[in-house]
C-alpha positions as CSV (number, residue, x, y, z in Angstrom):
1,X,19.9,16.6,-10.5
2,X,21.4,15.3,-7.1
3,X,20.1,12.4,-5.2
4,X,19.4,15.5,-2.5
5,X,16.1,16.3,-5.5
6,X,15.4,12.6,-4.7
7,X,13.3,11.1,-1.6
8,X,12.4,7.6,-0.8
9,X,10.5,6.4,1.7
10,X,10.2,2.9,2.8
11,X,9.2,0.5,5.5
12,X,12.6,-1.2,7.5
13,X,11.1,-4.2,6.4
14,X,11.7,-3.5,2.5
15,X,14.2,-4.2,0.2
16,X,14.6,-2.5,-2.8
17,X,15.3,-4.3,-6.0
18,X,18.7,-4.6,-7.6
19,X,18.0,-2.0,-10.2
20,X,15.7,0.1,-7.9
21,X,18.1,3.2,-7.5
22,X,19.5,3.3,-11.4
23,X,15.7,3.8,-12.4
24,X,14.8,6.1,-10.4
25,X,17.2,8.3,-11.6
26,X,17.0,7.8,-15.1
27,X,12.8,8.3,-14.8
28,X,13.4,11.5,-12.6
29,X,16.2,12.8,-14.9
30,X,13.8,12.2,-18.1
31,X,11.4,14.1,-16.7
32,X,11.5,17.5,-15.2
33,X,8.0,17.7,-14.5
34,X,7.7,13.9,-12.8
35,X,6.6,14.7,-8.9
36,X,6.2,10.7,-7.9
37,X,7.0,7.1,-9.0
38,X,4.7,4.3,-7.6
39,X,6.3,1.3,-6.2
40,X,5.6,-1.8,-7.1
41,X,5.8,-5.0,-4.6
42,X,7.0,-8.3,-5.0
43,X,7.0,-11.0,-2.1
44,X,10.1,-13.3,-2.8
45,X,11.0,-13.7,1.3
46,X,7.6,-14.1,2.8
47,X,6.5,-17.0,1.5
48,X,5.2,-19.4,4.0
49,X,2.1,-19.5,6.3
50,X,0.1,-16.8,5.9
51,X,2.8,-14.5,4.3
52,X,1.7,-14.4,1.2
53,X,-2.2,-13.5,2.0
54,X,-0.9,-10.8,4.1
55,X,1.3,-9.2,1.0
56,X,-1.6,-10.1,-1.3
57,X,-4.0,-7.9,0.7
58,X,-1.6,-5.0,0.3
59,X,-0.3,-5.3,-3.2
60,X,-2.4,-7.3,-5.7
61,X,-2.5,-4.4,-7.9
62,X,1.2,-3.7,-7.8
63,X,2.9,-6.9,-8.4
64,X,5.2,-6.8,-11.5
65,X,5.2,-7.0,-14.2
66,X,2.6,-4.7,-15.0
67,X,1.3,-3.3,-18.4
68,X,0.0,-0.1,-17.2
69,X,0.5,2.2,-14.2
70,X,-1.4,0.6,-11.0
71,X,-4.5,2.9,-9.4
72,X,-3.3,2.5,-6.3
73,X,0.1,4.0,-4.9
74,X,1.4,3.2,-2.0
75,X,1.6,5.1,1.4
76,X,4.6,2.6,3.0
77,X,6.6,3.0,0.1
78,X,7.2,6.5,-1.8
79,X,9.5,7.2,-4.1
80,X,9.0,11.7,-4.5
81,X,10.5,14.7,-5.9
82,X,11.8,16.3,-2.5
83,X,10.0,19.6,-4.0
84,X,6.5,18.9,-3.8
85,X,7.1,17.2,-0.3
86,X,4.7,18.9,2.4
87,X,6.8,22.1,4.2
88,X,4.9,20.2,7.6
89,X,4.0,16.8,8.8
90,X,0.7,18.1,9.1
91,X,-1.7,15.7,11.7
92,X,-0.9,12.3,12.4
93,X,-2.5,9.9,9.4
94,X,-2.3,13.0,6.8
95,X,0.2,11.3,4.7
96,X,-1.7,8.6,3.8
97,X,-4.9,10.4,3.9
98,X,-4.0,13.2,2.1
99,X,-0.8,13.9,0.7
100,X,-0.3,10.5,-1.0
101,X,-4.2,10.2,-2.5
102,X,-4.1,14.0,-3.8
103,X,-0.8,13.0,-5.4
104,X,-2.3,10.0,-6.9
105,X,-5.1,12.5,-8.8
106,X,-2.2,13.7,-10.8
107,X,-1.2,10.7,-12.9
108,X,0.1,13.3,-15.2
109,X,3.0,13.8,-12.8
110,X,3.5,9.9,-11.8
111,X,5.3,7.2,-13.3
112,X,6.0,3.5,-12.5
113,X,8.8,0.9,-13.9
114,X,8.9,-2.9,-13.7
115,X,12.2,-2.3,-12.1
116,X,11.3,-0.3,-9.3
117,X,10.0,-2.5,-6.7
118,X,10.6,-3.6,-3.7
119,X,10.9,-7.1,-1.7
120,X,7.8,-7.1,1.6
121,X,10.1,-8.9,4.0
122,X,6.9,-9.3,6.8
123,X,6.8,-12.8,8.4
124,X,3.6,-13.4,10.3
125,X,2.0,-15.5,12.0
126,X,-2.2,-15.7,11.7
127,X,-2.5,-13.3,14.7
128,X,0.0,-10.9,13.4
129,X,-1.5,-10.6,10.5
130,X,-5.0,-10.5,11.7
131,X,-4.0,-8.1,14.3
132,X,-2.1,-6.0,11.9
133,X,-4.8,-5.5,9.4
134,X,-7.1,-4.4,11.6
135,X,-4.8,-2.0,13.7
136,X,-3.5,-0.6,9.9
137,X,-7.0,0.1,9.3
138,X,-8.2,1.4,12.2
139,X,-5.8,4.2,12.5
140,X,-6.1,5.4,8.8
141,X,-9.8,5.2,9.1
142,X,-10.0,7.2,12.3
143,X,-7.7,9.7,10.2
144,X,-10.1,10.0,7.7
145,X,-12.5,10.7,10.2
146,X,-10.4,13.2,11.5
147,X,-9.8,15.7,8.8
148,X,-13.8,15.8,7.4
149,X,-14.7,12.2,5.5
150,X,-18.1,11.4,6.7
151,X,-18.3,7.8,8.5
152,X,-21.0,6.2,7.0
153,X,-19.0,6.6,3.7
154,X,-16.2,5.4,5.1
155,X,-17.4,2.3,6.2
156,X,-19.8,1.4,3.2
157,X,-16.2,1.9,1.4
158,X,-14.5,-0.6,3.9
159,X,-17.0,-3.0,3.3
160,X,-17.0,-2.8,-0.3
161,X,-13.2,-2.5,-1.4
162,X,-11.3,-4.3,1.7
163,X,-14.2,-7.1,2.3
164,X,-15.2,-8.1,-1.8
165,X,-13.0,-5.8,-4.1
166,X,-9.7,-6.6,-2.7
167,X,-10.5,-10.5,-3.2
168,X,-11.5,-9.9,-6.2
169,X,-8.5,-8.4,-7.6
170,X,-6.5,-10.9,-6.1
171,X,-8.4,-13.0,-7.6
172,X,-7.5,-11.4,-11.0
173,X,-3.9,-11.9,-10.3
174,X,-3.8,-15.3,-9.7
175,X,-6.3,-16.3,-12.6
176,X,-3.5,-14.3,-14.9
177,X,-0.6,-15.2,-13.8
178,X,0.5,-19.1,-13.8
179,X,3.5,-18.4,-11.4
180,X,1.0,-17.7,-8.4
181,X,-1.5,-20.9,-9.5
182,X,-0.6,-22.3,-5.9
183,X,-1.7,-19.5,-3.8
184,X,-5.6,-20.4,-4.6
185,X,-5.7,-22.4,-1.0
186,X,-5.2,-18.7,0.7
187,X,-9.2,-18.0,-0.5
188,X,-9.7,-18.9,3.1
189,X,-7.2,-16.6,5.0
190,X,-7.4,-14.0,2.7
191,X,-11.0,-14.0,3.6
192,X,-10.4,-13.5,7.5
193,X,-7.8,-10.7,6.8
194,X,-10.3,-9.0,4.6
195,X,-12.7,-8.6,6.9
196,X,-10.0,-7.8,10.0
197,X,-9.1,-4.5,8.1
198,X,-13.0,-4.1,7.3
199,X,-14.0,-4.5,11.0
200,X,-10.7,-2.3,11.9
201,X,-12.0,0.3,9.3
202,X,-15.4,0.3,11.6
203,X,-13.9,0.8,15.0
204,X,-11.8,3.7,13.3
205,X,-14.2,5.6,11.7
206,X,-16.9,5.2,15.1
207,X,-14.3,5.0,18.2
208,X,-11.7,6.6,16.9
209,X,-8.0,5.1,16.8
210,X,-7.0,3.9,20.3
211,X,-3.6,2.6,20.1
212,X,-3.5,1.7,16.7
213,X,-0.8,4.0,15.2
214,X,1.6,2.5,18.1
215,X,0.5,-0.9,17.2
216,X,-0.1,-1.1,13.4
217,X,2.5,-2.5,11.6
């Protein structure tokens, strides 16, 4: 295969990890029938201030090493089979509310590997990432909204997974892993920025998405 079978997406604020490029290639060349590899997320610039709640929020279940291939795949950073990309662009929000979540039903077709990750350079300040939260949720909420999902769903969901699940699971990660022990004093911040994508996910779903796309991060 040529890297032309290949495509990655990622945000300009990721870089990939040293060995990110020879893996993918040697899982995509294994496998004839693999259509996606989920990314996993590691914060190793980020780390002061509320830089690490903000990558928490957005990749507790992905942080490597894992033992098993995480629910969740990411939106921000794909890694596909050109093939089974969409022939259109579809509706702004579709990728992330469609595309990517019917692709992560097949975990048949998926893969992951401890060495395909990539470093969340995003230095914030508490604003930023308050702001950013709720803008990032907004606009994917009011895109749900958009293509069918009924909004009292959507925001019992919100409330559920982005205000107590998320926690949680971050939780989870830090009890297991002896490395993060020092991020316990986020409880607090990771709190607000929990319930800034919750309150985002409301506005979305009732009000629709403003300017959110344009502002989100």
């Amino acid at each position: 295969m040529s890297d032309r079978d290949i495509t990655v997406l990622l945000e300009d604020h990721a870089l990939p990890s040293p060995r990110f490029v020879h893996e993918v290639r040697r899982l995509f060349g294994e496998n004839p029938n693999l259509a996606a590899i989920k990314v996993l997320g590691r914060n190793q610039s980020s780390t002061s201030g509320w830089g690490w709640p903000n990558f928490l929020m957005a990749f507790a279940e992905c942080v490597p090493p894992v033992s098993s291939m995480p629910r969740s795949m990411l939106a921000t950073s794909a890694v596909l089979r050109t093939a089974v990309l969409p022939k259109t662009i579809g509706t702004p929000g579709s990728w992330e509310t469609e595309f990517i979540p019917n692709l992560n039903r097949q975990p048949e077709r998926l893969s992951y590997s401890n060495d395909i990750w990539i470093d969340h350079v995003e230095h914030c300040s508490p604003w930023d990432s308050l702001r950013g939260n709720f803008y990032n949720q907004r606009a994917v909420s009011a895109a749900r909204v958009a293509v069918g999902h009924p909004r009292g769903k959507l925001a019992t969901r919100a409330i559920k997974d982005l205000g107590f699940r998320r926690r949680r699971e971050i939780a989870r990660l830090l009890a297991n892993r002896p490395e993060y022990q020092h991020l316990h004093e986020n409880r607090g911040k990771l709190f607000l920025i929990g319930w800034a994508a919750v309150l985002g996910a409301l506005v979305g779903a009732y009000f629709g998405p403003g300017r959110a796309r344009e502002l989100m991060h």
